[in-house]
C-alpha positions as CSV (number, residue, x, y, z in Angstrom):
1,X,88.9,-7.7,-27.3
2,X,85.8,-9.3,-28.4
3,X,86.1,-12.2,-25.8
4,X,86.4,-15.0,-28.0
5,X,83.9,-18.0,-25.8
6,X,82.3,-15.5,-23.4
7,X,79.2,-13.6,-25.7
8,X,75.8,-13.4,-24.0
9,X,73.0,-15.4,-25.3
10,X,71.3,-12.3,-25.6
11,X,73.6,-10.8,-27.9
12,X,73.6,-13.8,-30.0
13,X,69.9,-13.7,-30.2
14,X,69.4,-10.0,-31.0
15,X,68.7,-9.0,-34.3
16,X,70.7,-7.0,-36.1
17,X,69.6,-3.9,-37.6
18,X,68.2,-3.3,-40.9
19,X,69.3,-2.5,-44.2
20,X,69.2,1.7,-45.1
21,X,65.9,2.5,-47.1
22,X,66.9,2.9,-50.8
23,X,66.9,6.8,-51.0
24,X,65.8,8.2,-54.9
25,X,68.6,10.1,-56.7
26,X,67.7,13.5,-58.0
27,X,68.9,14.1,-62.0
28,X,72.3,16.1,-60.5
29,X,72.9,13.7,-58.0
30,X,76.4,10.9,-58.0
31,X,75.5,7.7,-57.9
32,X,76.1,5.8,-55.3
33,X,78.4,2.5,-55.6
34,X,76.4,-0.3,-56.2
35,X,76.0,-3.0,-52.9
36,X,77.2,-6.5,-53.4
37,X,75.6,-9.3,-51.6
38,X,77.7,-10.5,-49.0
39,X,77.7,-14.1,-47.8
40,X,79.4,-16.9,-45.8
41,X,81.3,-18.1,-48.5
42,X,85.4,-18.1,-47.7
43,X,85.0,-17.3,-44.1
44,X,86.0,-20.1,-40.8
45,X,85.1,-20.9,-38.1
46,X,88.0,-21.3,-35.4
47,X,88.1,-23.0,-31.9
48,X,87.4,-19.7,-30.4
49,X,86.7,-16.8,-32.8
50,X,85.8,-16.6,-36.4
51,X,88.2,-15.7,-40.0
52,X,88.5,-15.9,-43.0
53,X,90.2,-17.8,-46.0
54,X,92.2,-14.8,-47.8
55,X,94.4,-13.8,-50.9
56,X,96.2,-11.0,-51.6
57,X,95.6,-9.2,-54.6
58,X,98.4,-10.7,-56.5
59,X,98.3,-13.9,-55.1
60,X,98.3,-17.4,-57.6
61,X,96.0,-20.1,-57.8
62,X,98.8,-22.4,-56.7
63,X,99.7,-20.6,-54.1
64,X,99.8,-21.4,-50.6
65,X,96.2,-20.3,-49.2
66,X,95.9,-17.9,-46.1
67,X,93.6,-17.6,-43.0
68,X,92.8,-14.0,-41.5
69,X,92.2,-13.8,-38.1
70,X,93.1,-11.8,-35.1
71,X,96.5,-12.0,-32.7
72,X,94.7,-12.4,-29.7
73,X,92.9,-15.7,-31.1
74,X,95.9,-17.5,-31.4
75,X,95.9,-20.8,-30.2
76,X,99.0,-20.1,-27.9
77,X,96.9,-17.0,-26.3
78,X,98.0,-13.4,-26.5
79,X,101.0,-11.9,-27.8
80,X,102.7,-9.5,-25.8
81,X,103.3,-6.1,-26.2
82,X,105.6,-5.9,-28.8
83,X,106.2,-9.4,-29.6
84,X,106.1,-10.4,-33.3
85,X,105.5,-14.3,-34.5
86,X,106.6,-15.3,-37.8
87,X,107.4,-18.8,-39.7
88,X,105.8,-20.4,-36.4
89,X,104.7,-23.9,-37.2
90,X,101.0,-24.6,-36.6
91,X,98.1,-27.5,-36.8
92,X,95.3,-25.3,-36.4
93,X,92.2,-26.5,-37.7
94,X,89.8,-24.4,-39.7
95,X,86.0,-24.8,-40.1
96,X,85.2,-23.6,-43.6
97,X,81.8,-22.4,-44.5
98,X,79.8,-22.0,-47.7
99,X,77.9,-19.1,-49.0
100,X,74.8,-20.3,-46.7
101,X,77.4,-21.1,-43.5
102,X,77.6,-24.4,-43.7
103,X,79.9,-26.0,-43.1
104,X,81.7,-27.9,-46.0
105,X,85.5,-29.1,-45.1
106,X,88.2,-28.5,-42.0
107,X,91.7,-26.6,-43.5
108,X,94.7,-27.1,-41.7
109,X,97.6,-24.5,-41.0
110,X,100.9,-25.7,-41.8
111,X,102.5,-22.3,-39.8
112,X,101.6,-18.9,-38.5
113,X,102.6,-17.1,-40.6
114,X,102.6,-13.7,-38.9
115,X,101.1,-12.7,-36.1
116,X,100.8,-9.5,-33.4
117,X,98.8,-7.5,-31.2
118,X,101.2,-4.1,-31.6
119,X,99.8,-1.6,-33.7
120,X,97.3,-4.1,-35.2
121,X,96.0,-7.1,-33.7
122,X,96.3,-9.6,-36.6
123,X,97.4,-13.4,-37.2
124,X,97.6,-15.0,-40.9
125,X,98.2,-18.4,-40.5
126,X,99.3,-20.5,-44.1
127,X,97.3,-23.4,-45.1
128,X,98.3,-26.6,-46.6
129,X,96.4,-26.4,-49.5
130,X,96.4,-23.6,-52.4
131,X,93.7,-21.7,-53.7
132,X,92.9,-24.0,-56.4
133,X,92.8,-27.0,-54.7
134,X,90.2,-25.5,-52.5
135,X,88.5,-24.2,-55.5
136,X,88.3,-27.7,-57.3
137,X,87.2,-29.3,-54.4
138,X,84.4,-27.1,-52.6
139,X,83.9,-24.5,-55.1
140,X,84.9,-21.7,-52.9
141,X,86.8,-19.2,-53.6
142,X,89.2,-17.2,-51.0
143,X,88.2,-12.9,-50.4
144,X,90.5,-10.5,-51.7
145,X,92.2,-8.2,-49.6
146,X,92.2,-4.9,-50.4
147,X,95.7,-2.9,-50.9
148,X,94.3,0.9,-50.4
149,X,93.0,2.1,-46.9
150,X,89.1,2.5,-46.4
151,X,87.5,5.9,-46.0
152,X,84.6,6.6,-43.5
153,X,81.0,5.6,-44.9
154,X,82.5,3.0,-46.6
155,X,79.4,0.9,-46.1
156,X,80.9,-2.7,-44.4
157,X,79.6,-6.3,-43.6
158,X,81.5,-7.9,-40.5
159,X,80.8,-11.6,-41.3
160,X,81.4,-13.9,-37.9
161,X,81.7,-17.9,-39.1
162,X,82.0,-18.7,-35.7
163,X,78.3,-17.6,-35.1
164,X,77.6,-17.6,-38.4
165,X,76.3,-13.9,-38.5
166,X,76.5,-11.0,-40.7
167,X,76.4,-7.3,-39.2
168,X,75.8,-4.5,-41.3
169,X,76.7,-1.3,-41.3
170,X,79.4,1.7,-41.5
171,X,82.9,3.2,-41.1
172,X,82.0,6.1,-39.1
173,X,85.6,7.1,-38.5
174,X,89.1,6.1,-37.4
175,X,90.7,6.2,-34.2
176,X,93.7,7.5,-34.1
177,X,95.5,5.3,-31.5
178,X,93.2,2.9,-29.6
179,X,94.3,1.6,-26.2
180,X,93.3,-1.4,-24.5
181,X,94.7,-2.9,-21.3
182,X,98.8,-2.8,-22.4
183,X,98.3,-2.8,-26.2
184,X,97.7,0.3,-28.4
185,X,96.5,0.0,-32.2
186,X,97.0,2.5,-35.1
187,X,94.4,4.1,-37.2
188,X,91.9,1.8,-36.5
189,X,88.6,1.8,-37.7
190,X,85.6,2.8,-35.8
191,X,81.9,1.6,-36.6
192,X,78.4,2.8,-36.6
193,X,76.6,1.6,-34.0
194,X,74.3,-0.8,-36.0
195,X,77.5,-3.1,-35.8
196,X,76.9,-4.7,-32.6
197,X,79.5,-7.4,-33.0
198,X,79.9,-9.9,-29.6
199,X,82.7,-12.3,-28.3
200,X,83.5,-15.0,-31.2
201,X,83.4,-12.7,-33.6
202,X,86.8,-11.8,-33.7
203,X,88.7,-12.1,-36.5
204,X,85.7,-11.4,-38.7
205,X,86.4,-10.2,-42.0
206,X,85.5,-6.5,-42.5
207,X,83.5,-6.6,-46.1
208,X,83.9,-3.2,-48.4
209,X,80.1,-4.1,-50.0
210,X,81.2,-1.7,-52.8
211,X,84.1,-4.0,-53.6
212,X,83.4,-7.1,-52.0
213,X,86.8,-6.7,-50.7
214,X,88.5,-7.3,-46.9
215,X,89.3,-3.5,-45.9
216,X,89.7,-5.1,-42.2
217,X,89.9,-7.6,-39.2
218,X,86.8,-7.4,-36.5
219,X,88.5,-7.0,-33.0
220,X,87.5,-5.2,-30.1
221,X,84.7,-3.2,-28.6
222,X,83.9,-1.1,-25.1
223,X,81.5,-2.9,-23.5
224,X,81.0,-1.4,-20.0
225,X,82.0,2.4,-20.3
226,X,85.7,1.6,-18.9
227,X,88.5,4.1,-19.3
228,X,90.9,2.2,-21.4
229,X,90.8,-1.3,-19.8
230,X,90.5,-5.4,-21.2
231,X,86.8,-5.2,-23.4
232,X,87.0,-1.5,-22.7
233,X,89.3,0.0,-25.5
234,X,89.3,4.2,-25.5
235,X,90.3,6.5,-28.6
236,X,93.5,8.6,-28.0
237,X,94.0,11.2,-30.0
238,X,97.5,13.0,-31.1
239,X,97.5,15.7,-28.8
240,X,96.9,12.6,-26.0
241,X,92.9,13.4,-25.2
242,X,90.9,10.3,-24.8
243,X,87.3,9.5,-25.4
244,X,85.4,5.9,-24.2
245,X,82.4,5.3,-26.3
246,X,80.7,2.7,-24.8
247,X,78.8,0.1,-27.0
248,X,80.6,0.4,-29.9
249,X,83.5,-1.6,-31.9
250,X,86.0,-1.5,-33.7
251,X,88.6,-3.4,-36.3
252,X,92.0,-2.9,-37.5
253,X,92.4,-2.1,-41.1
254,X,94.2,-5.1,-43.2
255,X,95.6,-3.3,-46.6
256,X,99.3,-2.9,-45.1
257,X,99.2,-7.0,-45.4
258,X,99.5,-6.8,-49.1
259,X,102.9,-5.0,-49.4
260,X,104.1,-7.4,-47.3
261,X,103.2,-11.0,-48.6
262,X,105.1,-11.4,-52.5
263,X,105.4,-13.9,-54.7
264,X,104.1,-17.9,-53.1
265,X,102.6,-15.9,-50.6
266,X,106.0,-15.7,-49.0
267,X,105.9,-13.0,-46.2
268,X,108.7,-10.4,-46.6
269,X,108.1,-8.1,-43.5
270,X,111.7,-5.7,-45.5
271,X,109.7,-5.5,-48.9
272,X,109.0,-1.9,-50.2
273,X,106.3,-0.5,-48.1
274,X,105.7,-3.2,-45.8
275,X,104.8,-1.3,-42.1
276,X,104.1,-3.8,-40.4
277,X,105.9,-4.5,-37.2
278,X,109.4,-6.6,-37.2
279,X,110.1,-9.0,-34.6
């Protein structure tokens, strides 16, 4: 995982790399999706990692507001393997930031509303306020997460509010199954190297700068080359082969939330095609 408190100075300190030189389109050529800019605006800071203030695409005004983050930044430490929180009650507090990262109010979770580390590493905690009532009184409004899964290239934004950083870069790929110390993650999503993302920055929403859509949840990375061990995650494939690529990270894709949260926001973990795992 990307140790939430732990992150070198250095890393904090080095810059990030640069945006792609715009590239001319020939008279045949597609266009290529427009980039949004892609700010602070709707993502926390937490105790120990960072998240994000999220609805789902069919979510109301008046509806309960969520937070994104990851399993392991729970506030009771990690799950275990297998283990599946729902409905638990919770006090967290929430930094929120504006679209320059400041910060502008503290939310508070009335539960955790799911949470796990098995097949995903993921925690959604429910606020006390709605969406509107955080609209009307910061004028900030909560990303939308997106209900289709992301395709490689999909150029991304990982946006940390705990250090209040913005990495850019690409979905090079998926892993098929990505092992870390006892837990193992589905189809998770694999980045380009320019996404150099440290300890604190988990739970950072994954930004679609097509869309300006949440497509997934920052989480892990191999830091020292290690087979498959804490920090060091490896790819498995399905015939069982496993690759380490050391320096780069990884996040675990978000759109099987959507099935699963209906009307208020309510989580409904037997809806039509809701995957994720049942306690």
């Amino acid at each position: 995982m990307n140790k939430p408190l732990l992150a070198a100075l250095a890393a904090l300190l080095a810059t990030g790399a640069g945006a792609a030189p715009a590239v001319a389109a020939t008279p045949d050529a597609e266009a290529a999706p427009a980039i949004q800019a892609v700010d602070f605006a709707g993502t926390v800071a937490l105790s120990n990692c960072s998240g994000s203030v999220i609805r789902m695409p069919d979510s109301a005004d008046d509806d309960p507001a969520l937070v994104l983050s990851n399993g392991h930044c729970l506030e009771s430490g990690f799950p275990e393997p297998g283990e599946v929180i729902v409905d638990q009650p919770s006090t967290r507090s929430f930094g929120l930031l504006n679209s320059a990262g400041t910060r502008v109010a503290t939310l508070r979770a009335a539960k955790i509303a799911y949470s796990t580390m098995t097949d995903t590493d993921v925690a959604v905690y429910q606020l006390t306020r709605t969406y509107a009532q955080i609209r009307g009184s910061y004028g900030i409004e909560a990303l939308t997460l997106n209900d289709t899964r992301p395709t490689a290239g999909t150029a991304i934004s990982v946006v940390s509010g705990y250090w209040k950083r913005i990495y850019t870069c690409s979905i090079d790929g998926f892993a098929y199954r990505l092992k870390e110390s006892d837990w193992t993650w589905k189809d998770s999503v694999r980045y380009t190297s320019a996404c150099n993302t440290v300890g604190g920055t988990s739970g950072s929403p994954v930004v679609d700068r097509s869309t300006g859509r949440v497509v997934a949840v920052n989480n892990t990375g191999n830091e020292d080359g290690q087979r498959c061990t804490l920090n060091n995650p490896c790819e498995v494939d399905a015939s069982g082969n496993v690759t380490v690529r050391q320096g780069i990270n990884y996040a675990q894709q978000t759109y099987q939330l959507a099935a699963c949260f209906g009307l208020d926001n309510k989580l409904d973990l037997y809806a039509s095609g809701c995957t994720l795992p049942k306690p």
